[in-house]
C-alpha positions, 0 to 999 in steps of 0.5 A: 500500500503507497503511502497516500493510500495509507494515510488516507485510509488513517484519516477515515478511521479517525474521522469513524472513531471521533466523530462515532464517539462524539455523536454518543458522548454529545449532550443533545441540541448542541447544534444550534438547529438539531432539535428542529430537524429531529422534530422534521424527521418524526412529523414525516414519520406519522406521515404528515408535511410539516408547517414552520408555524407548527409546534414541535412534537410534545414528546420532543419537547419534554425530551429537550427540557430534560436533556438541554445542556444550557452552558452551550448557550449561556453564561447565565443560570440555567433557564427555566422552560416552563411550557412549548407556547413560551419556549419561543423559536425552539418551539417551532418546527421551523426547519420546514422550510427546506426539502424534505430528503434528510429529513425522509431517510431520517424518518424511515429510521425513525420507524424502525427504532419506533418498531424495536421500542427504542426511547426518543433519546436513543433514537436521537442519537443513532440519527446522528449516527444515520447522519455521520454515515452520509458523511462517511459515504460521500469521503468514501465514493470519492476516495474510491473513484480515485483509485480507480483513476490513478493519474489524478494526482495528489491535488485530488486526494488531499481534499479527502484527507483534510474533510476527514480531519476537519474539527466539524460539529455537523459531522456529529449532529443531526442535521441537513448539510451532511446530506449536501456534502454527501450529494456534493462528493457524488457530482465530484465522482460525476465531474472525474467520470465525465471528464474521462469520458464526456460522452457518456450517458450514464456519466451526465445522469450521474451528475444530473441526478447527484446535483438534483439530490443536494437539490432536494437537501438545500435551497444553497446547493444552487450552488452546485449549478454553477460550478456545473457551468464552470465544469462544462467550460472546462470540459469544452476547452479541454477537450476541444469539442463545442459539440459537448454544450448540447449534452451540459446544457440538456441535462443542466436543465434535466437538473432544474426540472427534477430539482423545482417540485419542492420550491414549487410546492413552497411558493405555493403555500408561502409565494416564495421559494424560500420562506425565512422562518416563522413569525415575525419579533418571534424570541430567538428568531436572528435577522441577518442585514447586509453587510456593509462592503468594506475591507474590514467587513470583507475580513470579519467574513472570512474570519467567520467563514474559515472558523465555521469551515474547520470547526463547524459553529458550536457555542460554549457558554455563549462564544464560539467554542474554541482551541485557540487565542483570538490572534492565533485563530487570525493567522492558523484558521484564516491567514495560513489558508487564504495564503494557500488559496492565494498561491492556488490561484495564480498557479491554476490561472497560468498557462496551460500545459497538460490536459490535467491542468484544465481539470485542476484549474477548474476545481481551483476556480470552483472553490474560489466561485463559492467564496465569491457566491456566498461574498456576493450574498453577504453584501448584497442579499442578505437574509441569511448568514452566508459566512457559515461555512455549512450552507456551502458543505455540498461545495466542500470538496470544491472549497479545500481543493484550492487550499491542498493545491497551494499547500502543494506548490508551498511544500513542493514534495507531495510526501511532506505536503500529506504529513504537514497537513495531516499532523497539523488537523489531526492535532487540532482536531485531537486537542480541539475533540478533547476539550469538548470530552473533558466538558461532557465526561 
């Protein structure tokens, strides 16, 4: 066994044993929106459509008053919750908003831990467990695709070997986003096998059908549609066949159309595609404005979006929880990354030598893409925190490629490059996963 394939085959296994542990170990609803998506989950069980103005399931709520470990959101004293009508935002089931497919699965499983007698906690934990699967199911199709295809070089596995690392709340939480990192790591292995073969059916229906999936998980994985874009440019100017736009464009619009069913369905009963929540001054419930643009803006963003990409958004009496000093945060989780993008860039945006570096440089634009969509959100659209990370998780193979790539023109040798990056997650990842056990145990 090479050493790349070695090392990645370590990294899934402490990505298992981790996020396994944590998933069991972690109080319930440390994740700002698992109680929510545990309440989607049980309302499709008894076979019912929720509404974000419905109240959560009373069994939810008796579980939640029990089991709330309230140092994740406060310094203050433990918070009295008296009933479900003044529990505020917590209260609702306003998750309803998004596609139903998680959420589906998680219901399927649901009936069968009903069936076997299992109490509500057990349940919400091994939906946790049905959730870190989906995580572990999209490393994996990617890791395997690439064995198959030998000549893609380290650039490609490097993204693997860092999500498996990567200190990320949501990979032990129930939740939506690792149902759109699963369908995003699906249409990657769709971009490897078309552009082995661009003429291939069966490769544009697995594309097609991966990118309608993250569809029916999260309105964001739009975002997925324009990288198909930039992919069917690559994939013209490498292959040097104009005739290849028919194909792209007919199956982009295959995707569109297997796709809108559900945002139809919500501009039916609220007259928009995205309904932000509920009610209106309802307790909990954040506005998100647009930010003004400027440089101090432009960094708070990044500062945001880079801490939310390796360590995911769990609080610790009421602050981001965290391994690190506010400095050492600025340069390790932001300045050192952003200075590898950087040098990503402008090596994938010099001439072109081999047929690879069409692929290679399309993947280095495609993370920087994102980051521009979800800038382009914050300042211009609003509504929604754009700078969390997990609203992009299905672009997450997307987002750390440019990152490994500029590592690797850093470091030049490809064995130093694999070591320096595995010692430097797996260390945070470690220390960052202790402090959260010492918490707990």
């Amino acid at each position: 066994m090479n050493f790349p394939r070695f090392l990645l085959i370590t990294c899934l296994i402490i990505f298992i044993i981790r996020n396994l542990v944590l998933s069991l170990a972690m109080p319930l609803w440390v994740a700002g929106d698992e109680l929510a998506h545990v309440d989607y989950a049980l309302k499709l069980s008894r076979g019912h459509i929720p509404e974000t103005t419905e109240m959560i399931e009373p069994e939810l709520f008796e579980l939640h008053k029990d089991h709330w470990d309230f140092r994740y959101i406060s310094i203050n004293p433990v918070p009295e919750i008296k009933d479900l009508e003044t529990f505020g935002l917590g209260a609702y089931c306003y998750q309803a908003n998004h596609p139903p497919l998680p959420h589906f699965i998680l219901s399927l499983f649901r009936r069968v831990f009903q069936f076997l007698g299992l109490t509500l906690l057990l349940q919400v934990k091994l939906m946790r467990l049905v959730s870190l699967s989906a995580a572990l199911l999209g490393m994996l199709v990617v890791f395997f695709e690439l064995r198959k295809n030998a000549n893609l070089g380290a650039a490609y596995f490097l993204p693997v070997l860092c999500l498996a690392l990567l200190a990320q709340d949501m990979y032990f939480c129930v939740n939506n986003d690792v149902y759109s990192f699963l369908f995003g790591c699906l249409a990657v292995v769709g971009m490897f096998r078309l552009y082995k073969n661009p003429h291939s059916t069966k490769n544009w229906l697995w594309l097609t059908f991966a990118v309608s999936l993250a569809m029916w998980v999260k309105l964001t994985n739009i975002l997925l549609l324009g990288l198909w874009g930039l992919f069917a440019l690559a994939l013209i100017l490498s292959k040097r066949e104009k005739k290849l736009i028919l194909p792209s464009s007919a199956y982009f619009f295959l995707t569109i159309l297997l796709s809108s069913p559900w945002y139809i369905f919500n501009q039916i009963r609220y007259h928009s595609i995205w309904s932000t929540h509920i009610v209106e001054g309802l307790s909990g419930l954040l506005v998100y404005h647009r930010s003004p643009f400027t440089l101090l803006s432009i960094w708070h963003f990044f500062r945001a979006f880079t801490r939310t990409f390796f360590r995911g958004e769990l609080l610790w009496e009421g602050k981001y929880f965290d391994l690190f000093s506010e400095g050492m945060n600025d340069v390790f989780l932001t300045l050192v990354p952003l200075i590898f993008v950087g040098i990503s860039l402008v090596a994938s945006i010099k001439a072109v030598k081999t047929p690879d570096d069409h692929l290679k440089r399309f993947f280095a634009l495609s993370g920087f893409a994102v980051v521009m969509a979800l800038l382009y959100g914050q300042f211009v659209s609003g509504n929604i925190a754009y700078y969390h990370a997990r609203l992009a998780m299905g672009s997450f193979y997307f987002l750390m490629f440019p990152l490994c790539l500029g590592a690797l023109k850093i470091f030049r040798s490809e064995r130093l490059t694999y070591a320096l990056l595995f010692l430097g997650l797996s260390l945070y990842n470690f220390f960052y996963s202790s402090l959260l056990l010492i918490r707990v145990l």
